[in-house]
C-alpha positions as CSV (number, residue, x, y, z in Angstrom):
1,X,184.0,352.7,210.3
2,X,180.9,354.5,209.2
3,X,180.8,356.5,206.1
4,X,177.7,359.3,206.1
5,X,176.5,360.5,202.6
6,X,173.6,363.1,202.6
7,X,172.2,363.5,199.0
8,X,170.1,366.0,197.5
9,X,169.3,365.3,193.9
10,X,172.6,364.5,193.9
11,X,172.1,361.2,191.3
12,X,174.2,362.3,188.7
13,X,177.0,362.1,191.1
14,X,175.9,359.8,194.1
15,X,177.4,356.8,192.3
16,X,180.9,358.1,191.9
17,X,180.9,359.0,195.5
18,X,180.5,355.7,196.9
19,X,182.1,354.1,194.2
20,X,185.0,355.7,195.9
21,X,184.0,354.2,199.6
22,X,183.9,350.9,198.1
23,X,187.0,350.6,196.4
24,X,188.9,351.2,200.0
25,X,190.9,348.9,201.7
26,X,189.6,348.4,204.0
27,X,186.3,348.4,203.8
28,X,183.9,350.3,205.8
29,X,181.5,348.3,208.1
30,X,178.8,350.5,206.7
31,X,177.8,353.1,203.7
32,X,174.7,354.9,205.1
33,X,173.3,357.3,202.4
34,X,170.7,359.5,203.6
35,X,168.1,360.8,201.1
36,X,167.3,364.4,202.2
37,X,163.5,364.7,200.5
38,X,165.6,364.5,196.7
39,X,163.1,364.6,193.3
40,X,165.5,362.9,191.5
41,X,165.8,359.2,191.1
42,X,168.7,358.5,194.4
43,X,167.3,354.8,194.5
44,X,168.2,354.7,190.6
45,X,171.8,355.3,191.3
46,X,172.1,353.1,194.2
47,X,170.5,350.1,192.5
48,X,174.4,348.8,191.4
49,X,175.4,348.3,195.1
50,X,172.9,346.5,196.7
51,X,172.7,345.4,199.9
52,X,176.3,347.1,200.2
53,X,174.7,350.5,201.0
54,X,172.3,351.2,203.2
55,X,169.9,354.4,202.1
56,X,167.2,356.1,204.4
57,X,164.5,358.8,202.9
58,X,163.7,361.9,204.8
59,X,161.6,364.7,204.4
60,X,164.3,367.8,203.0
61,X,165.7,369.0,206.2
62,X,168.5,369.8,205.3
63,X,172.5,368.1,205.2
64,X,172.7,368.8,209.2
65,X,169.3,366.6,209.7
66,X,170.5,364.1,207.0
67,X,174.0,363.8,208.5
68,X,172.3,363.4,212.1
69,X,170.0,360.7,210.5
70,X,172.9,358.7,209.3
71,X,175.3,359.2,212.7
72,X,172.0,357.8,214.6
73,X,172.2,354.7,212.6
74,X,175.8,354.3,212.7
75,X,177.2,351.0,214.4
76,X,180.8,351.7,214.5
77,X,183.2,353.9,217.1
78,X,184.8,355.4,213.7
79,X,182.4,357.9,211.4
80,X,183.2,359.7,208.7
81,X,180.9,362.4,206.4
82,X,181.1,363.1,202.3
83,X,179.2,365.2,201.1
84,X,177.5,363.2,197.4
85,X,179.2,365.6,195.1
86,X,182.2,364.6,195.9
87,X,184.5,361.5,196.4
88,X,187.5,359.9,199.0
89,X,190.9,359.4,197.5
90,X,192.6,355.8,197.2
91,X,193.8,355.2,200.8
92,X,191.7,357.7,202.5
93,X,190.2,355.4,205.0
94,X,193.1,353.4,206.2
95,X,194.9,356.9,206.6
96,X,192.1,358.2,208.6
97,X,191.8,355.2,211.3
98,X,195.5,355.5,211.5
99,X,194.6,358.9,212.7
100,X,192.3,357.0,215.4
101,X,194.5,354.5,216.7
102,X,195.4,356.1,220.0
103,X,192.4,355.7,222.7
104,X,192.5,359.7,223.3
105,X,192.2,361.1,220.1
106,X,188.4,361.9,219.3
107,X,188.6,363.4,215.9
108,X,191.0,364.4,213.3
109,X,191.1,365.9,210.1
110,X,193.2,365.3,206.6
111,X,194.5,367.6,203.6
112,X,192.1,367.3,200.3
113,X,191.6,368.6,196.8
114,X,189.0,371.3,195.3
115,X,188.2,370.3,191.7
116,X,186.9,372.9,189.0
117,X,184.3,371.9,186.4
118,X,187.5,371.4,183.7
119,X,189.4,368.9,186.6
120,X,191.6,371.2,187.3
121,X,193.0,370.7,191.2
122,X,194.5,372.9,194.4
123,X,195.4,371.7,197.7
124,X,192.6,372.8,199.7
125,X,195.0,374.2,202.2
126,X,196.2,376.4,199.3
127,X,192.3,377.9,199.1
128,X,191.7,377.8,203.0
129,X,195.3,377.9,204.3
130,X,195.8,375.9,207.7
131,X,197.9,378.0,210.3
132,X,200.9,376.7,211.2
133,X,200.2,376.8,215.0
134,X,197.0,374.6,214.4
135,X,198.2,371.3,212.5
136,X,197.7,369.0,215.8
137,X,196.4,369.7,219.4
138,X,194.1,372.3,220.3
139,X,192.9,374.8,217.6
140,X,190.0,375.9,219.0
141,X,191.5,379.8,219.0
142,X,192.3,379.5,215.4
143,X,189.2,378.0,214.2
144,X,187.7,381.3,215.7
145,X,189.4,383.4,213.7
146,X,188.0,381.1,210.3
147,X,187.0,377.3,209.1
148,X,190.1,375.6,207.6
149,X,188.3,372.2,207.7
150,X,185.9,370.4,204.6
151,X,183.2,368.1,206.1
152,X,185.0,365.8,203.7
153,X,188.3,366.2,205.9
154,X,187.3,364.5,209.0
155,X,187.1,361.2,210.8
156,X,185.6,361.5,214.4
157,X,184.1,359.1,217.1
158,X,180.5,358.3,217.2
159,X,180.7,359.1,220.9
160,X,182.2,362.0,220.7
161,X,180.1,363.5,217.9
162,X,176.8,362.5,220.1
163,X,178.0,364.5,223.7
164,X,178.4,368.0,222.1
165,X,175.1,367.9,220.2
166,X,176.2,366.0,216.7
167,X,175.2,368.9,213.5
168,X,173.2,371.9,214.5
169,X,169.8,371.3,212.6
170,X,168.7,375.0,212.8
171,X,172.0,375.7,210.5
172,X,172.0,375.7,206.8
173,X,175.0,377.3,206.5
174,X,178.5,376.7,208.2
175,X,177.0,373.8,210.1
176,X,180.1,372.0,209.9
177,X,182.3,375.2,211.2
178,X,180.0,374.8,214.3
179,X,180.5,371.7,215.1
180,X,184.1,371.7,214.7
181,X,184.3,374.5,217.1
182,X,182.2,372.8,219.7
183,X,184.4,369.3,219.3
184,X,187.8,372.1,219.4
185,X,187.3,373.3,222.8
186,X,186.7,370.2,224.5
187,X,189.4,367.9,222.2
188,X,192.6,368.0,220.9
189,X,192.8,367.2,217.3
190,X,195.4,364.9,215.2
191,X,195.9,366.3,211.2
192,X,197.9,364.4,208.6
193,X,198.9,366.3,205.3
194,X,197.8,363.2,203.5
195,X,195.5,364.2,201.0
196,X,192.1,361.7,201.7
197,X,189.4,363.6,199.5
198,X,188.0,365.8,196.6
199,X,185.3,368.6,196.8
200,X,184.0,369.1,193.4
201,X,183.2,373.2,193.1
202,X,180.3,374.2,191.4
203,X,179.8,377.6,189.7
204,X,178.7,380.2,191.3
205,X,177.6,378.4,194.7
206,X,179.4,381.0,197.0
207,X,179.1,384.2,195.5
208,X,175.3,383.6,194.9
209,X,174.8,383.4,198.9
210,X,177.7,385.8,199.8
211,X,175.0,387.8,201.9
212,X,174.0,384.5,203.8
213,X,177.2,383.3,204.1
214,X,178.4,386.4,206.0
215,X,175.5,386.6,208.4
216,X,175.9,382.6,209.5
217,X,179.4,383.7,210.0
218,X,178.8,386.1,212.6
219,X,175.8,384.2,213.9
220,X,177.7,381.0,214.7
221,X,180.7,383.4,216.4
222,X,177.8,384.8,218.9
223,X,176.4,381.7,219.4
224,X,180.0,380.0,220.4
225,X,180.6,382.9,222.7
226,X,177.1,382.5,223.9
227,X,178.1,378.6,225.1
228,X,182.1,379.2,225.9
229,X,182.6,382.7,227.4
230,X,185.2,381.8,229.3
231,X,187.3,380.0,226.2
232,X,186.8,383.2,224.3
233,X,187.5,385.5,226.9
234,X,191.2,382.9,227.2
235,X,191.6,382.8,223.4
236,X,194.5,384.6,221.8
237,X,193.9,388.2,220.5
238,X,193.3,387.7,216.9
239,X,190.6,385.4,218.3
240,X,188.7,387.5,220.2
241,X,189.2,390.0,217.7
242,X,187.6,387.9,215.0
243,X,184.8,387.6,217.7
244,X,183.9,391.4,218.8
245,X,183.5,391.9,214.8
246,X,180.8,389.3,214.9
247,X,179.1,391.3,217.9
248,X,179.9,394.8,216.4
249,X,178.1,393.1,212.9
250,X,174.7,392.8,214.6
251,X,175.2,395.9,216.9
252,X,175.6,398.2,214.1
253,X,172.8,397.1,212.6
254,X,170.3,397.3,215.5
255,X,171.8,400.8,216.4
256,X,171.0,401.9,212.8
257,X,167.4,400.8,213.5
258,X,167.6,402.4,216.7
259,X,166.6,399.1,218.4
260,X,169.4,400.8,221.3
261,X,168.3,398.2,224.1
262,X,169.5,395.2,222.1
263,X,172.6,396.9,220.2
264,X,173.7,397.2,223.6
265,X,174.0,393.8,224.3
266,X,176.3,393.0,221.6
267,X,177.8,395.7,222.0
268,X,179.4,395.5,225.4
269,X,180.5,391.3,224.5
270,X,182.2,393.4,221.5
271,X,184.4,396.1,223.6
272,X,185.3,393.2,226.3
273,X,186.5,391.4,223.8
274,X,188.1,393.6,222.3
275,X,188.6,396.8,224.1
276,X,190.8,398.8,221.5
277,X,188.4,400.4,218.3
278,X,186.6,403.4,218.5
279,X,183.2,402.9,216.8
280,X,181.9,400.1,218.8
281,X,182.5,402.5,222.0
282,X,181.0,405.1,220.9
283,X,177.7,403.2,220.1
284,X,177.7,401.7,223.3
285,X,177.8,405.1,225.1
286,X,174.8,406.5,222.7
287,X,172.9,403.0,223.4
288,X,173.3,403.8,227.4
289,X,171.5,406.7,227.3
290,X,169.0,406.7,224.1
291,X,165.3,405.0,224.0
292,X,163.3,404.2,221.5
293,X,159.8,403.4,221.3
294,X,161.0,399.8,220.1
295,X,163.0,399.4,223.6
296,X,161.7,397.4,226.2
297,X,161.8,398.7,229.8
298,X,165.0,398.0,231.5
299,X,166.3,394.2,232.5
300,X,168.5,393.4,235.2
301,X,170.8,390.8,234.0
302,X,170.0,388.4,236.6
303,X,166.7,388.7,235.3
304,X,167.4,387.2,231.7
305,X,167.6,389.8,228.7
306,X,171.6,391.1,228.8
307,X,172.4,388.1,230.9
308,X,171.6,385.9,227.5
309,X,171.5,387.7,224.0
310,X,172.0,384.1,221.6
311,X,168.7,382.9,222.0
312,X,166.5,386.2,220.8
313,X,168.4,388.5,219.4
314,X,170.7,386.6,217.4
315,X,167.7,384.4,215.8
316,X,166.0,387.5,215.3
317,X,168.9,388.7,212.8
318,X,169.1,385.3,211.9
């Protein structure tokens, strides 16, 4: 196995995090930290493990780029990602590859801890509560309705990771909630209630992007729909419901703008989706026949524009 760490001046707690990889049994075959452009001293605190971990420096990307970094230099069929502020529970790798064992199963996923500053913990399902219908198998309908699963949490194959596109890069936000839906609607997944991990909760770090966090939200459900329109067209109702909000949230705000030509767009993915609300209707009926100066002329959708809204308009809210 291959165990991941991206850092960001992260050297006040990079040492307790792979202290924690190397005190499993077993082993991993390799501890690849990836240095993502810090200003702090990362070599410093690696200097006590020697030629047990491997570090690489990048230019600050990012933890998507750093994690792809690492994956790219991983050797093993096994890889697993934690994040430098935190750190693996006694066990937590055997109980992963246990998770592995059968041929099939490309990725799985384990219960953890969140820690306050005072060491204080909860059950991470407690804080992100995992539905019942989604412990094992597919989940790809309930991970559209929310993320249930740390970047700590998971143990996947190198493979696997690689064929749907490894971390989106353009993502600094909910990169991990992306790539869990992309893995989700191609692969089953296996769950244990074993608890493998600890996030360590800084103060403050949500609230103080609440704004950003909500629009990456939204943004990756539009993109998802954008790539598997006919998995979210199939998922269960609270799913596509969870995904017409996402539409409606950058469709109300181009219709405000009276940008009616791309409102439109997500618009009419909302009200397929999700035929029964009133609002999104009626906005889509004003978008049909208002025009702004900021409209383009009219596109067929075999000629691109309706026929793909992900790749301009959603980076454009973005």
């Amino acid at each position: 196995m291959a165990v991941v760490v991206p850092a960001f001046n992260s050297a006040g707690t990079l040492a307790t995090a792979i202290e924690s990889v190397l005190s499993q049994d077993p082993l991993p075959d390799q501890v690849i930290v990836v240095d993502d452009g810090s200003t702090d001293d990362i070599a410093a605190a690696l200097q006590q493990f020697g030629t047990q971990v491997e570090c690489v420096r990048q230019s600050n990307r990012g933890p998507s780029a750093a994690r792809n970094n690492g994956l790219a230099r991983a050797r093993t069929d096994a890889v697993m990602f934690l994040d430098a502020d935190d750190f693996l529970l006694p066990g937590a790798l055997a109980i992963r590859l246990s998770l592995l064992e059968e041929p099939h199963v490309a990725w799985a996923h384990t219960e953890g801890f969140l820690q306050d500053q005072e060491g204080g913990r909860r059950l991470f399902s407690a804080v992100h509560p995992l539905p019942v219908e989604c412990t094992d198998g597919r989940i790809f309908h309930c991970l559209l309705c929310r993320n249930f699963i740390s970047t700590d949490a998971v143990i996947a194959r190198r493979s696997v990771l690689l064929e749907v596109g490894a971390f989106d890069e353009s993502l600094r936000w909910m990169e991990d909630w992306d790539l869990w839906l992309r893995l989700a609607v191609r692969y089953p997944v296996r769950y244990t209630p074993e608890p493998t991990f600890v996030v360590r909760c800084g103060p403050g770090t949500l609230s103080s992007n609440r704004d950003a966090m909500i629009r990456m939200r939204y943004k990756t459900l539009v993109k998802t729909h954008h790539l598997f329109p006919e998995e979210v067209a199939a998922a269960t109702p609270l799913a596509r419901q969870s995904v017409a909000e996402a539409h409606n949230w950058f469709g109300y705000r181009l219709a405000s703008e009276r940008r009616w030509h791309e409102a439109r767009v997500f618009l009419r993915n909302s009200v397929r989706l999700w035929p029964r609300q009133g609002r999104a209707w009626w906005l889509l009926l004003r978008s049909l026949i208002a025009r702004s100066p900021k409209d383009p002329p009219p596109t067929r959708p075999d000629q691109g524009g309706l026929a793909s809204p992900w790749s301009s308009q959603a980076s454009e809210m973005g």
